[in-house]
C-alpha positions in Angstrom: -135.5 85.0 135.0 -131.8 85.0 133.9 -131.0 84.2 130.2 -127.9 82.0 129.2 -125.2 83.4 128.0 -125.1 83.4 124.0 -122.2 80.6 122.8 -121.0 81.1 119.4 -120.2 77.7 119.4 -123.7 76.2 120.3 -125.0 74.1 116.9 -121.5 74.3 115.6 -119.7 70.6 115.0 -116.1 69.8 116.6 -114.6 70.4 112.9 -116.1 73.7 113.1 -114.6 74.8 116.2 -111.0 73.3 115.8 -111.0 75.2 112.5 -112.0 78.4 113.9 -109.2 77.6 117.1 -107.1 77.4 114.5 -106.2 73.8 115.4 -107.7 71.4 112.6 -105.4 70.4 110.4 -102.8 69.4 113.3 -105.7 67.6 115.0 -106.7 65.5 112.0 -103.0 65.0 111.6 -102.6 63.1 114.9 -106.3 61.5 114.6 -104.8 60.0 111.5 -101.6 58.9 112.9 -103.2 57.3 116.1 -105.8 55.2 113.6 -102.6 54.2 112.0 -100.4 53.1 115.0 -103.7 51.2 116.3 -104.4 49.5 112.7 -100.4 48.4 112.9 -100.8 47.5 116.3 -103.8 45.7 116.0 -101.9 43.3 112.8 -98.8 43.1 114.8 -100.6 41.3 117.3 -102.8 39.2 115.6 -99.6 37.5 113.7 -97.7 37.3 117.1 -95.5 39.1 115.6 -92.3 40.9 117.9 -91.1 44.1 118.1 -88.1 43.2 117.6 -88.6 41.0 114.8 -90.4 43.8 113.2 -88.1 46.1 113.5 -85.3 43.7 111.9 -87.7 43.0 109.4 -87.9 47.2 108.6 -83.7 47.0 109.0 -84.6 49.8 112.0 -84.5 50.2 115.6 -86.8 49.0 118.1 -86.9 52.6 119.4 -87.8 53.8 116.0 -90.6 51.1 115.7 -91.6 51.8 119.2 -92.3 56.0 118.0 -94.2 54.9 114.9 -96.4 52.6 116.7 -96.6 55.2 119.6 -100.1 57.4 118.8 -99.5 60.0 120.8 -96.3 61.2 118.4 -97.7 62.8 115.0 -94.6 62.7 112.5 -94.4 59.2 110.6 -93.4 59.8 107.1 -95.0 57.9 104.0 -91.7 56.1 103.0 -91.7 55.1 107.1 -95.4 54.1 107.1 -94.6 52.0 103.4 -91.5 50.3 105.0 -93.9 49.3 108.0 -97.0 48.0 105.7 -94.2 45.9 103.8 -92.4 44.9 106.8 -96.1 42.9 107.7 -97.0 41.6 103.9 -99.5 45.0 103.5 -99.4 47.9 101.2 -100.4 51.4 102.0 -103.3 53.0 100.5 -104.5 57.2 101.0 -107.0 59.0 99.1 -107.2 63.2 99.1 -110.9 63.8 99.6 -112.5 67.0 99.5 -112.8 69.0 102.9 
């Protein structure tokens, strides 16, 4: 009868294991920033609101609107993110909660 290899990750949860690859923080980072990019995503579509009038309405680009509504790229700064919320009548909220 052959026995299964032992795999120290068996019973462990994904937060577990991207904290012991090293990996967690930059992989919450982008979880967070894709959450984001869908939340503004989802409002700039329900107002029918464009791209370009967003991005007039930031005083910005339509390139730089089109990176911090793009999830897949992690860096959006708070004073970006604000300008954004504002930009759509919102305000920003975060909260530091214990890991």
């Amino acid at each position: 009868m052959k026995t299964k290899p032992n795999n120290k990750h068996r019973g462990a949860d994904l937060r577990d294991f991207l904290a012991e690859e090293n990996i967690l923080p930059e992989v919450e980072a982008l979880a967070m920033k894709k959450a984001i990019a869908l939340q503004l995503q989802r409002i700039v579509d329900e107002e029918s609101i464009s791209k370009t009038q967003l991005a007039k309405r930031m005083k910005t680009s339509r390139a730089a609107l089109d990176r911090i509504l793009d999830a897949s790229t992690p860096s959006l700064t708070i004073g970006t993110l604000a300008k954004a919320a504002a930009a759509l009548g919102r305000r920003v909220s975060f909260e530091i909660l214990p890991a």
